[in-house]
Residue, then its C-alpha position, 0 to 999 in steps of 0.5 A: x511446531x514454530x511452523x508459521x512464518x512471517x515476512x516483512x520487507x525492510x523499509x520496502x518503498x524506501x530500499x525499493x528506491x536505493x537499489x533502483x538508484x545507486x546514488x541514493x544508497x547509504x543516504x537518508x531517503x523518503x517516500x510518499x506525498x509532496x504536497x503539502x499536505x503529503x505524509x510519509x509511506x516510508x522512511x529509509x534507516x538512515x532517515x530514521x536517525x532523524x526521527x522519520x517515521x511513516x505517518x508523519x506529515x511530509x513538511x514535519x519530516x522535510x524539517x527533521x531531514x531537510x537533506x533526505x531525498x523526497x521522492x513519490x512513490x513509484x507503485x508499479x516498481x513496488x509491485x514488481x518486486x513483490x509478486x517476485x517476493x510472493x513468488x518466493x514464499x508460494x514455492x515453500x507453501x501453497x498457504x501464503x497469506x499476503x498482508x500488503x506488498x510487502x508483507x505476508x504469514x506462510x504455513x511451513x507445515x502446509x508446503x513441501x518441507x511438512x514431511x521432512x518437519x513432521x519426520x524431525x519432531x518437535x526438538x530437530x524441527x525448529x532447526x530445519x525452519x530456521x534454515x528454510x527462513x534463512x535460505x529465503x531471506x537469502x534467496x530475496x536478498x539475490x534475487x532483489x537485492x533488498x532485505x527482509x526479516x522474518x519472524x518464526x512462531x507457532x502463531x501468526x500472533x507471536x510470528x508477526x511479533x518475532x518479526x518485529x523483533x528481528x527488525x532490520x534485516x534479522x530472523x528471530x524465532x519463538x519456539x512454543x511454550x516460549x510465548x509468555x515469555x516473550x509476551x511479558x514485557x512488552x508494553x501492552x500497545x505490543x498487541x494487535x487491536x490495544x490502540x490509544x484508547x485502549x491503552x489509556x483505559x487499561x494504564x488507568x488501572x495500572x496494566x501497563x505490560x503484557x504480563x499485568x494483563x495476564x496477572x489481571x485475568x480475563x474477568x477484570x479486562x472483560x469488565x474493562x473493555x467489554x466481553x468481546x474485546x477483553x477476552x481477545x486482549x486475555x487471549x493475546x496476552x497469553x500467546x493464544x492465537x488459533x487463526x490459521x494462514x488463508x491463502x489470497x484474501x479476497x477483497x471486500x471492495x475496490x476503492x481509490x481517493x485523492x487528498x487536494x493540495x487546495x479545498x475544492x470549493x467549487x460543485x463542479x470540480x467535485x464532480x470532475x474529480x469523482x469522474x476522474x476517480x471513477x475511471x481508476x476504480x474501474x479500471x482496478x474492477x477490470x484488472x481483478x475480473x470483478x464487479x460490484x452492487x454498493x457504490x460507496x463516495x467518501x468525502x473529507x471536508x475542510x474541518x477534518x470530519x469525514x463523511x460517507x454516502x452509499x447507494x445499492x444498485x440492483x445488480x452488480x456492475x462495473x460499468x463506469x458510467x453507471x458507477x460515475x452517475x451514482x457517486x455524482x448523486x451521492x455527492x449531491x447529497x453532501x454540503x460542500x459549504x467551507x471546501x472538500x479536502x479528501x474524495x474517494x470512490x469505491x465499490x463494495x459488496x464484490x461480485x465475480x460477474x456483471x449484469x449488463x445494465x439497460x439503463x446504462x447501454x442507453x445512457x452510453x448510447x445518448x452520450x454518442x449521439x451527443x459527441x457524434x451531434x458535436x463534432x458535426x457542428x465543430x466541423x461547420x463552424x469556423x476555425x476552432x480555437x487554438x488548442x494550448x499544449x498542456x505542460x507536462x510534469x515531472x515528479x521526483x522519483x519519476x522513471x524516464x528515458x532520454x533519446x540520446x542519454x537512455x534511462x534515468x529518474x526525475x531529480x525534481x522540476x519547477x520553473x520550466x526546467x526539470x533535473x534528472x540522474x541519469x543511471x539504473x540499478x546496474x550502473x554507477x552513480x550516474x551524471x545530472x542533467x536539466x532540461x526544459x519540462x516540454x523537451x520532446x526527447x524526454x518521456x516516461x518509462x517503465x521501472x528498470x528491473x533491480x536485477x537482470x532476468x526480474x520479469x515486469x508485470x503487464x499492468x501498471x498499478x493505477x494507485 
């Protein structure tokens, strides 16, 4: 039965931004890094035309759609409508397996509507799950205003794969006994875990479709790529796929890192930035109730090679500082020498409660009695020195509010002044204002729901 079903949102970050922001709908629209070193999360269609794809380093995309609005990513916005979409999809089964924000396999037969399925049989069935699928995309489509494909299969294997096939905004289904079929002209990259290298050993030999590895047999593509992956490229290439849908994976780790638009040169601010980087890990191990043993940094160095250094605690943690002072110690262990381009900290081998740590209780207590020691000295000295204000800044895409004019998003800034459009996902193309970067009437704001009713999660995301 062609049971399991899988979903993936049309272009999401980018549609997410043309819903929330009227004058950018119809017009080509680019999410993701900046900087100059960004790359690309997400391209809408119309930047597609261009040939925008994600992936792609920004300053490539900027010179094929140079007239695409380039915005950052508002992660919190992204958020909202999913747990909304995911929502959605556990009314239809308890078994939902979500992949990514905006993508995740449901089990049919698993939900409500397995007895009615069971009761069709194998020749009404198919026609009843297309219907279900077809009432969901309608319902995100209300809901959220976006659009979603979804793929109909008797595997996630071949349902992912219908999936791309429905893309943009289609649903296609495979119905079993169907799957060679579908399979056999498509390129053999069509299936998971066949990447460049693969490709290129198996077109040596002349595979280059799914059915000549099917032709091939599974001795030949064991004696090309191994037993473990060539009897899993044989079992794809015929459309076996047995793995079933796991409700809510539990992550493996909880990591953050950070690309810098200039190599830091200097130990020092490697440590700074770790500190910094700490911080928002932990602040992920608290929203998800864990804690953890391995403290993992991930250094990027000037030349591209990446390296890793790992330190296991005797108990689990998720005490910042303990966690900050094991990363600055891995980094110590690494030569700098030429600049840093990339860092990241993480925490792995995951628990579900935390050993309070003595070593770190002391440490937290030594560092109070340093602040309380210094702001006893600072009220002795002379007049301190003035505090400078620290200049705020604006990022494309941003949601603000205006004291006198309400909500709206940052156009972009720079030279003391920053632009900003002000409208919401309701109103009409709204009007373009500019303002000096330090005006006191213009602050941050939470995303406008895209739909009224649409309920905004407690916690911002800390990506």
């Amino acid at each position: 039965m062609p049971s399991i079903l899988h979903l993936d949102m049309d272009a999401f970050f980018a549609a997410v931004e043309q819903a929330a922001k009227p004058s950018l709908r119809g017009k080509p629209v680019i999410v993701g890094g900046l900087g100059g070193r960004g790359v690309v999360s997400t391209a809408s269609y119309e930047a597609r035309k261009f040939g925008v794809h994600s992936a792609m380093p920004m300053a490539q995309a900027r010179r094929l759609c140079p007239n695409a609005a380039f915005l950052t990513g508002r992660f919190e916005a992204y958020r909202q409508v999913s747990e909304l979409v995911m929502g959605l999809l556990r009314e239809l089964s308890p078994l939902v397996e979500p992949l990514s924000l905006d993508e995740a396999f449901v089990d049919l037969e698993e939900g409500p509507y397995g007895p009615s399925l069971a009761a069709a049989g194998p020749v009404a069935a198919p026609e009843l799950i297309v219907a279900i699928a077809a009432d969901l995309r309608a319902d995100i489509t209300e809901r959220t205003g976006l659009t979603a494909s979804v793929g109909l299969a008797t595997s996630k294997l071949m349902a992912k794969i219908a999936s791309e096939q429905a893309k943009p905004d289609g649903l296609v289904l495979v119905e079993a006994g169907q799957e060679r079929a579908v399979l056999a002209t498509m390129p053999v990259r069509a299936l998971p875990g066949v990447g460049p290298a693969t490709e290129q050993v198996l077109r040596r030999v002349g595979l280059e479709k799914v059915a000549d590895l099917t032709a091939a047999g599974e001795a030949e593509l064991v004696q090309l790529l191994g037993r473990s992956h060539g009897l899993g490229v044989f079992q794809m290439s015929t459309g076996q796929d047995d793995r079933p849908v796991v409700p809510d994976r539990d992550a493996k780790s909880v990591s953050v890192e950070d690309t810098f638009e200039v190599d830091l040169l200097d130990r020092g601010r490697v440590l700074q930035e770790i500190d910094v980087l700490t911080a928002r890990c932990v602040r992920r191990l608290h929203a998800s109730g864990r804690s953890g043993r391995t403290v993992v940094l991930k250094v990027r160095r000037f030349d591209f090679s990446t390296l890793t250094r790992s330190e296991t605690l005797r108990a689990p943690t998720d005490d910042e500082t303990v966690i900050a002072e094991t990363a600055r110690r891995l980094a110590l262990q690494v030569d700098i020498t030429g600049g840093v381009r990339l860092l990241g900290v993480g925490v792995s081998q995951l628990a579900d409660f935390t050993q309070e740590d003595l070593f770190a209780q002391a440490e937290q207590a030594e560092r109070a009695e340093r602040a309380a020691a210094q702001e006893v000295l600072e009220e002795v000295m002379a007049e301190p020195a003035p505090v400078v204000e620290e200049i705020r800044h604006w990022r494309p895409g941003q949601d603000v509010t205006h004291a006198q004019l309400g909500p709206g998003w940052v156009q972009g800034s720079g030279v003391g002044r920053v632009t900003v459009r002000f409208e919401t996902p309701q109103s009409e193309i709204g009007r373009v204002r500019t303002f000096a970067v330090d005006d006191p009437e213009l602050t941050p704001s939470r995303p406008q729901p895209l739909r009224p009713g649409m309920v905004l999660p407690d916690e911002e995301d800390e990506d």
